[in-house]
N, C-alpha and C positions, 0 to 999 in steps of 0.2 A: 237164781237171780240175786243179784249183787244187795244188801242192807239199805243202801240210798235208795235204789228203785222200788224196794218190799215199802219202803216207809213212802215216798212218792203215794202207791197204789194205793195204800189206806187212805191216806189222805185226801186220795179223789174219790173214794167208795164214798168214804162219807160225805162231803160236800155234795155229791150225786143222790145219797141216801136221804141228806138232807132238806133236798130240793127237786124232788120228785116230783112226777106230774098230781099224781093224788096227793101228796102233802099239801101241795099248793093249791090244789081245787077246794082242799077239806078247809084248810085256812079260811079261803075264799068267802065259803060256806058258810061257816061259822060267822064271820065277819059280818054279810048280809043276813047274818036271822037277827041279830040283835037291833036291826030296823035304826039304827041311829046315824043319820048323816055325817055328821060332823065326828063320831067316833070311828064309821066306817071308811070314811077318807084317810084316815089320820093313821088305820089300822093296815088300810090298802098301801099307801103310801111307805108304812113301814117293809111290808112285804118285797114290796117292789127295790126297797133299798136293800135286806136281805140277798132278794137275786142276783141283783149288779154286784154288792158285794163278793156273793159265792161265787158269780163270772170271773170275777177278777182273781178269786182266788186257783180256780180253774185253770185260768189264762199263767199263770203262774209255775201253776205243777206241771203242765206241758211242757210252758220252756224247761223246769227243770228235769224233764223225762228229756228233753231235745238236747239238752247239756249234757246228761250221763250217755247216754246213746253216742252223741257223736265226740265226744271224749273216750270212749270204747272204737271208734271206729279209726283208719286210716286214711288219710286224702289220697285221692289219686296221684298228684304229685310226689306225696311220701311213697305209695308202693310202686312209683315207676324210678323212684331216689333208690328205695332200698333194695330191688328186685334190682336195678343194673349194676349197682356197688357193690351187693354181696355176693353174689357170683364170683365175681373177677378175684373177690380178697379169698374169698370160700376156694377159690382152685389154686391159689398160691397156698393157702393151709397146709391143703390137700397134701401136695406136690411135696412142701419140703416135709410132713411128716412121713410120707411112703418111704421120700430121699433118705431120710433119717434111720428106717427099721429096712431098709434096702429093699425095699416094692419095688413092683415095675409103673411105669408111668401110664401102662394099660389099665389098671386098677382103676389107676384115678381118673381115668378120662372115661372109664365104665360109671364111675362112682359118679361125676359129672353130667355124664346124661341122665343121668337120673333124678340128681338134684334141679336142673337145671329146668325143665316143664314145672317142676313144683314149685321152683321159686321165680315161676312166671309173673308178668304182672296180671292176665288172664286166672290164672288159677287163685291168686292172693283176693281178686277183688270178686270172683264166684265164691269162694270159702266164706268171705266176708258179708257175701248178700245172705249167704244162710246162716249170718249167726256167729260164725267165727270169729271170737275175740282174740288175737294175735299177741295184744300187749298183755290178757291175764296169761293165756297160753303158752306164750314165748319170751314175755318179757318179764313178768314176775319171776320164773323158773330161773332164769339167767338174770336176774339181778340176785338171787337169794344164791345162786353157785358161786359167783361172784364173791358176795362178801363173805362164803361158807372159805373158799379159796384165799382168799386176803387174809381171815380169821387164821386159818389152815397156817399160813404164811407168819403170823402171829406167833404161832405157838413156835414155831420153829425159830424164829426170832430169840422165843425167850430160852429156847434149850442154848441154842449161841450164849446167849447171855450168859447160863450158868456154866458152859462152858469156859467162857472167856474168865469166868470168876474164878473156877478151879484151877484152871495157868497161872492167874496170878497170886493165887497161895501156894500152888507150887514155886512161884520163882521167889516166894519169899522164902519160901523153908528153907530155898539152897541158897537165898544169901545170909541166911542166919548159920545153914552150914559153912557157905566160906567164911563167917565172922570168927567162927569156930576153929577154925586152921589159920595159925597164922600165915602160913608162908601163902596158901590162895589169898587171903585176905589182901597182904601187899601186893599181889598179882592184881587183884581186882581195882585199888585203889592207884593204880600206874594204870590200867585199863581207862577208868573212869577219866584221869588227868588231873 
């Protein structure tokens, strides 16, 4: 269970805890033994603002259980969006990486039926009545490859770089050797103009 929802659920234990039907009867109780009118009003009255209050804090934590919940879940709309678009991009993938390592196009059209019931919209939104979260599942995994791959991309960036730095101490070393030679040296300065 996700930290937002663990803390939700204390939340309501206690407000429930604290507003039991026996707390409230013992209250009650207490209240009328000490026979004083004008105290037991005043003490009733408090209680009774107590409850509204916990209702309302109640009324609260549900929406925000109804928040996380369906922030975890996906609209129909989105898995009839996502289940007909990825398909179509998912067999162009396919196709030109088979094309690429020279597969046959049986592969992929095996590989396809396969995929293709799973990334039903039937299957996305049964998976989803039991529980299945798609965005911790699918979408955190491929948001952290993602930037693992861009990072990845990074490093190779900066070998470039220190690549790119070592050429250009090497083309200094050989103009310091042409400086060295006269007869390159005026070579180079009729080159340059």
């Amino acid at each position: 269970m996700d930290l937002e929802l663990q803390q939700l659920s204390v939340q309501m234990t206690e407000v429930l805890l604290r507003n039991s039907a026996s707390s409230v009867a013992s209250k009650i109780r207490a209240v009328k033994a000490r026979k004083q009118d004008s105290d037991t009003i005043a003490e009733l009255e408090e209680v009774v603002n107590e409850l509204i209050a916990d209702k309302n804090e109640l009324t609260r934590i549900a929406q925000s259980f109804e928040q996380e919940l369906v922030s975890q879940r996906i609209s129909q709309s989105d898995i009839e969006y996502v289940t007909g678009n990825l398909v179509p991009i998912l067999s162009v993938l396919l196709e030109r990486a088979a094309s690429d390592r020279g597969e046959s196009e049986t592969a992929v059209a095996q590989l396809m039926d396969i995929v293709r019931p799973i990334l039903s919209v039937e299957t996305v939104t049964i998976l989803q009545l039991f529980g299945f979260n798609f965005k911790k599942a699918i979408g955190e995994p491929l948001t952290d490859l993602i930037a693992r791959a861009i990072a990845a991309r990074g490093l190779t960036g900066s070998s470039q770089l220190e690549e790119i730095q070592a050429l250009s101490l090497r083309r200094e070393i050989a103009i310091f050797d042409v400086m060295n030679d006269p007869e390159a040296f005026e070579r180079y300065k009729t080159f340059l103009g």
